[in-house]
C-alpha positions in Angstrom: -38.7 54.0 1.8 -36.7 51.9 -0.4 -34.6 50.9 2.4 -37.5 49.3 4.5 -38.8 47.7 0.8 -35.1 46.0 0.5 -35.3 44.7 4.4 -38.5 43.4 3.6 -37.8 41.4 0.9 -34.6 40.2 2.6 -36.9 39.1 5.4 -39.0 37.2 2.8 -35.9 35.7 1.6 -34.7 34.7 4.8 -37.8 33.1 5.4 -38.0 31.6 2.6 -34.8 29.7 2.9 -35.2 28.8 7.0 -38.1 27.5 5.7 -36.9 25.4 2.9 -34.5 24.0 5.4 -36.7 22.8 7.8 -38.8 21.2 5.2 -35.3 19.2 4.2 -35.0 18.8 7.8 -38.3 17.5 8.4 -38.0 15.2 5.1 -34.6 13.7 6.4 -36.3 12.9 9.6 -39.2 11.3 7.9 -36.9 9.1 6.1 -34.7 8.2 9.2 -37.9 7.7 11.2 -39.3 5.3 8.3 -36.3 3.4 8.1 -36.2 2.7 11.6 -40.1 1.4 11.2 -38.8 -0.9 8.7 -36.6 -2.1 10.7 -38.0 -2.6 14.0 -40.9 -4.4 12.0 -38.3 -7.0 10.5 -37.3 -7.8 14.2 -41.4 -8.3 15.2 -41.5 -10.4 11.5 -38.7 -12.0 12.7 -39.9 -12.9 16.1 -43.2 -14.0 15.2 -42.2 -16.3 11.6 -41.1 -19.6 12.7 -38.6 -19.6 10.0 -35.5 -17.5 9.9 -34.8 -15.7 6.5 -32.2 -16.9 4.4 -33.4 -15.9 1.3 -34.5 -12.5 -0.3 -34.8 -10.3 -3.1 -33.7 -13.4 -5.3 -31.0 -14.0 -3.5 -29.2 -15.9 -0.6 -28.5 -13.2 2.0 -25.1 -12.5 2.7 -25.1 -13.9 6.2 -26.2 -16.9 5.2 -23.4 -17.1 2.7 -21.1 -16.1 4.8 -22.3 -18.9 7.4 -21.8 -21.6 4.2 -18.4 -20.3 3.8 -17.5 -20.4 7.3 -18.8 -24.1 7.8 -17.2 -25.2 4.6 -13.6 -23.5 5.4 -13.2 -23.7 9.0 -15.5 -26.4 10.5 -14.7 -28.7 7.8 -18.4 -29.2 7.3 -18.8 -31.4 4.4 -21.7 -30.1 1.5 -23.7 -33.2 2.5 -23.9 -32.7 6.3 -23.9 -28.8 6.1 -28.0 -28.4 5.6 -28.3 -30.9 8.8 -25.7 -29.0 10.5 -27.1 -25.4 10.0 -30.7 -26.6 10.3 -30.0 -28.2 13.9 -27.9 -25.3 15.1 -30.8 -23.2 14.5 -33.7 -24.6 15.1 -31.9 -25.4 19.3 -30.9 -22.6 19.4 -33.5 -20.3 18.4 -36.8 -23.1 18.0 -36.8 -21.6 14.2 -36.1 -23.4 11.0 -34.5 -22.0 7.9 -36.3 -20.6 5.2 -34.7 -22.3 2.4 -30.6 -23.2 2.2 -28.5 -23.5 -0.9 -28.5 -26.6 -3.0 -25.6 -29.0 -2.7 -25.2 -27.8 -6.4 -24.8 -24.0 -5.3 -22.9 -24.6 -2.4 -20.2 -26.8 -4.5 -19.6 -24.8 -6.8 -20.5 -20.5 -6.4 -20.6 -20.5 -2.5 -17.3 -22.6 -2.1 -16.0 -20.8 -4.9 -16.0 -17.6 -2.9 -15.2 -19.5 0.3 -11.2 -19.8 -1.1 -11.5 -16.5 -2.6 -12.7 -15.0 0.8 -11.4 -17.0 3.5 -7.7 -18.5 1.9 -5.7 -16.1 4.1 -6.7 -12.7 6.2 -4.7 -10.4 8.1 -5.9 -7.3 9.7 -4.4 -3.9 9.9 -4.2 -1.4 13.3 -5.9 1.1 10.6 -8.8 -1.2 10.4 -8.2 -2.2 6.8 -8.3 -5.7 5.7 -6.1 -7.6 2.9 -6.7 -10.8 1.6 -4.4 -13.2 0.2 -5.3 -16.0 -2.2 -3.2 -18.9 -2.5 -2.8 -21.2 -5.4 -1.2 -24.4 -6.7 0.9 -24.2 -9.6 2.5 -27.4 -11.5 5.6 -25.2 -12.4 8.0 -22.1 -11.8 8.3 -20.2 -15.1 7.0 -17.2 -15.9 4.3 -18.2 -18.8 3.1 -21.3 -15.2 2.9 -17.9 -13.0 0.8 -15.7 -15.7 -1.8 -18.7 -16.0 -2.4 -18.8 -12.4 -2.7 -14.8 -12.1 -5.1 -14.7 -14.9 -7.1 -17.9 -13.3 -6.8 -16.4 -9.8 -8.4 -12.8 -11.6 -10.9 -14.8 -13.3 -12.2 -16.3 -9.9 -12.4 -12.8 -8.2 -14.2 -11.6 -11.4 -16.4 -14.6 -11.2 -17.7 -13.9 -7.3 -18.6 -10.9 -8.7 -20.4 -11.3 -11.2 -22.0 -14.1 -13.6 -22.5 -12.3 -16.7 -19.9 -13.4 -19.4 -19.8 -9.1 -20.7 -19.8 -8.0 -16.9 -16.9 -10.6 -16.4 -14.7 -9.4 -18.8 -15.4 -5.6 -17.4 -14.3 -6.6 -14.3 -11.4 -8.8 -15.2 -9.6 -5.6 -16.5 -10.6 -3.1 -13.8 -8.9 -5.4 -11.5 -5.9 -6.3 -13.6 -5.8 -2.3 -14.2 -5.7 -2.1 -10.4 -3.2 -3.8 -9.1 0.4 -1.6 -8.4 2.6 -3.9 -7.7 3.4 -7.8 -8.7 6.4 -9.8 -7.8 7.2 -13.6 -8.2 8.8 -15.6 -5.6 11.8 -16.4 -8.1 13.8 -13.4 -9.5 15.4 -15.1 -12.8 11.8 -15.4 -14.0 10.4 -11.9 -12.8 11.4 -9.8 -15.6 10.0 -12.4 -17.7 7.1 -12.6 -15.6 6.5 -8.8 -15.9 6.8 -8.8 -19.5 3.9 -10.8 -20.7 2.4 -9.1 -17.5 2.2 -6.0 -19.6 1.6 -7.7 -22.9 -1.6 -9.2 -21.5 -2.7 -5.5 -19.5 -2.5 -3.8 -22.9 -4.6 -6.3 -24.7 -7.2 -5.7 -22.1 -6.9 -1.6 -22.8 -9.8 -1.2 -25.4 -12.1 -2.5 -22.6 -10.6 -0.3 -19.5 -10.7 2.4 -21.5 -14.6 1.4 -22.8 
């Protein structure tokens, strides 16, 4: 008697759980299902606006950044002409207009900004991993010259990422935290180099640590 009591409510329990998990299964399709709605009505929105978004959620989108960058980089596109550029490349090409394009004020400064942060030099690896080398002009070859231009090189990657002065400095000393490995192009000055490499990583501690 007590046996068939126990299988009983270990059938219950089974139940219980196959049917827990095909209520999570039936919830992850929903989602999957929902997000494919979303998308396929974006490509009907799409189709049908005779403007092609540029701009959402308060923010330019990253293609068209990306597009800004390229122009500005590789096609030696000047600020003025780029709007004129983009817009008649689009509108042949697909009969649509932009929504809205950077200012000649954004595009100066931010977007072109991250242009020679993201497009100085890139190399590709056979493990599919990218690296990406920033290059910049220095007035001199001592070790205090080489320290300016690592902290203003630091500052620029911090600055893509985020405007916020409190943010900034967050970021600033994760990435200074990060890096493994730092050598100068001259040795004489190296160990000088390294030295006020690790005076300035301990004075940014207190905020790694925070």
């Amino acid at each position: 008697m007590r046996g068939n009591v126990a299988r009983a409510r270990q059938g219950r329990h089974d139940s219980k759980e196959q049917a827990e998990a095909s209520i999570q299964q039936l919830k992850a399709e929903l989602k999957q299902t929902e997000r494919r709605e979303r998308e396929l009505q974006g490509v009907v929105d799409c189709t049908e606006r005779d403007e092609v978004a540029t701009f959402e959620n308060g923010r330019y989108t990253n293609e068209i950044r990306e597009v800004c960058m390229t122009l500005l980089t590789e096609g030696n596109v000047s600020i003025r002409k780029l709007p004129k550029v983009f817009t008649t490349v689009i509108k042949y090409l697909t009969g649509k207009v932009p929504q809205r394009l950077p200012s000649k004020t954004l595009l100066s400064s931010r977007i072109r900004m991250e242009a020679r942060i993201v497009a100085s030099k890139q190399v590709s690896l056979k493990s599919g991993k990218h690296l990406t080398l920033g290059l910049r002009q220095v007035a001199g070859g001592d070790a205090e010259t080489y320290l300016t231009a690592f902290k203003e090189s630091i500052d620029s990657l911090a600055a893509a990422i985020t405007s916020a002065e409190e943010e900034k400095s967050i970021v600033v000393a994760s990435l200074v935290s990060s890096i493994k490995c730092l050598m100068s192009d001259q040795a004489a000055v190296n160990g000088v180099f390294n030295r006020l490499l690790a005076q300035f990583r301990e004075e940014l501690l207190p905020t790694v640590i925070r």
